[in-house]
N, C-alpha and C positions, 0 to 999 in steps of 0.2 A: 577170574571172572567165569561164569557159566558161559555156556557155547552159545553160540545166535544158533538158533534155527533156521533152518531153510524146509519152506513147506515144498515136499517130496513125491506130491499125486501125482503132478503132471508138469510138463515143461520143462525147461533149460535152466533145472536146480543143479544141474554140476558143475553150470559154470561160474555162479555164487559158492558154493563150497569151495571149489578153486580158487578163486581172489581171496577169500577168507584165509585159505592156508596159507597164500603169499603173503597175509598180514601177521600172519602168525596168530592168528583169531582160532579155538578152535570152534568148530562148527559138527552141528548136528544135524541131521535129515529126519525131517517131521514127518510121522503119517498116522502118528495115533494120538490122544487128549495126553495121554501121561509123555508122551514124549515133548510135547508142545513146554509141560509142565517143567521139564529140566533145562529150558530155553530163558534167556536174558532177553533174547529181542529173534524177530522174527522178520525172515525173508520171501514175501510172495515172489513166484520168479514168475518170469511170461511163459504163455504157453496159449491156452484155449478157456477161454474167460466161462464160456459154458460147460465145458468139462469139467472144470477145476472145483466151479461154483457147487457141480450135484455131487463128485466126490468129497467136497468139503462137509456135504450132508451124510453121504453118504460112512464116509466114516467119524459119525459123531465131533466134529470139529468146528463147525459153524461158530457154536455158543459158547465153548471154551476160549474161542481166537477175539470176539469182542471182549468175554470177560478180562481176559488178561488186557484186552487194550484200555476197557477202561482202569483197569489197573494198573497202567502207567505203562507199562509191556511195549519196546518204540519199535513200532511194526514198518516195512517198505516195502512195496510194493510197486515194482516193474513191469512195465504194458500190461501183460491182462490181470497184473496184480492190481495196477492201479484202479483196472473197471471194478474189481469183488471190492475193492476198499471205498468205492463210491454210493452215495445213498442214493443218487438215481442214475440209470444208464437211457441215455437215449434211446428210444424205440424198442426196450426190452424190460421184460420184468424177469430176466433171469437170475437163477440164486444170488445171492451175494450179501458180504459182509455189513455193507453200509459203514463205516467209521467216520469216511471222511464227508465234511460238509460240502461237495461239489459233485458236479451231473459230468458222468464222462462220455465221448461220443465215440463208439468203436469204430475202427478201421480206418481213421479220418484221415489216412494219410492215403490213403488207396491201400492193393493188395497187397500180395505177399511179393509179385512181379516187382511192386514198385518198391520197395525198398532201397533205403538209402543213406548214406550218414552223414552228419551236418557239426559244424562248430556252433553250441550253446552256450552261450554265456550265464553262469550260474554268480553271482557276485559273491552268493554266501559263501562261496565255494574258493572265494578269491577273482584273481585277473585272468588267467591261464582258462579259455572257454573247454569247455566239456567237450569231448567226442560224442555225438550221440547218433546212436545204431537205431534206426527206426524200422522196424519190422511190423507190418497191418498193424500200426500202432494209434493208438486211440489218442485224442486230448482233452481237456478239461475244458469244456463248454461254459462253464458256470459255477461260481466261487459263493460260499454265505457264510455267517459265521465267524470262526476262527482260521478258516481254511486261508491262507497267505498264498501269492503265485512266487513260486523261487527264479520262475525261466521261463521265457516263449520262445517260440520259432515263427515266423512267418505270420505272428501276431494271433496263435495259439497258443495258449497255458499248456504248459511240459513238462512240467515239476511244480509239486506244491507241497509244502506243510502246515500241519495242522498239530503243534503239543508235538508228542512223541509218533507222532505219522509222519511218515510219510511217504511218493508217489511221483515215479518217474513214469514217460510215454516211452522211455526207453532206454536203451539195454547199457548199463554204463558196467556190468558183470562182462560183456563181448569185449572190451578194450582194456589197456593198460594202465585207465588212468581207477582210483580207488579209493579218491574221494569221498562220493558217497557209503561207500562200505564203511571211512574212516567213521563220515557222520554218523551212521548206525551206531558203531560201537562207543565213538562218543555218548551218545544216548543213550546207550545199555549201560554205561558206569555212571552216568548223571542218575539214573532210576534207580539205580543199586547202591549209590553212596547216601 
């Protein structure tokens, strides 16, 4: 299999290439179109939803990262991945991806002070609830479309897929557990078989 990608501008991309090595995934650190192009699937990590957004312009990436997703390319995106992969962000018309058919709401968890982590129950995921590391993490306000809700917390949407998308509010790369990673690469040999 081709390496996942992990987009590499900015944020807490080492700790997705970490988990990946522990799966024995290899993995690649994206920051240019031809690098993207040797990727199976790709990893938004969190970080700074507006930073990430003008370096994604910034180094020609934008319209390479839809094209591949519309071409099947199963992209994930974690907290301020999950705002670039949303077609509207609450109170902001900053850059971003648009993929996914839902409106996400940033920081909805409060600040970076408040951080905290929770047992989420993910069903797709099995019985055993997810760890989930919420860092000024955003959540899904509003679902249309194909967009499916995989998890809520406190009766916000946490996780969602859509096809070969998808988008956590939070950091399942910070813990031990590596399911979602599994899902990803699940989905990079579904697209490639």
């Amino acid at each position: 299999m081709r390496p996942v990608g992990v987009l590499a501008l900015q944020g807490d991309f080492e700790a997705h290439r970490a988990t990946l090595a522990r799966l024995g995934a290899p993995a690649l650190l994206v920051r240019s179109p031809q690098e993207l192009e040797q990727a199976s699937a790709l990893i938004l990590p969190g970080g700074e939803s507006t930073t990430i957004g003008k370096l994604l312009e910034r180094f020609g990436l934008m319209e390479p990262i839809r094209r591949r997703a519309e071409q099947g390319m199963p992209i994930w995106g974690t907290c301020a991945g999950l705002i670039l992969m949303a077609r509207e962000i609450e109170q902001s018309d900053q850059p971003r991806l648009g993929l996914m058919d839902i409106a996400a709401a940033r920081n909805a968890f409060g600040r970076q002070v408040d951080s905290f982590e929770a047992e989420i129950c993910v069903p797709a995921l099995g019985e055993i609830p997810v760890r989930g590391v919420f860092i000024r993490a955003p959540y899904v306000s509003r679902l249309w479309g194909s967009a499916e809700q995989l998890a809520t917390f406190q009766g916000r949407v946490v996780a969602v897929r859509q096809g070969n998308l998808l988008a956590t509010s939070f950091h399942p790369e910070l813990t031990d557990d590596t399911r979602f990673h599994r899902l990803l690469l699940d989905l990079a040999r579904g697209a490639s078989a």
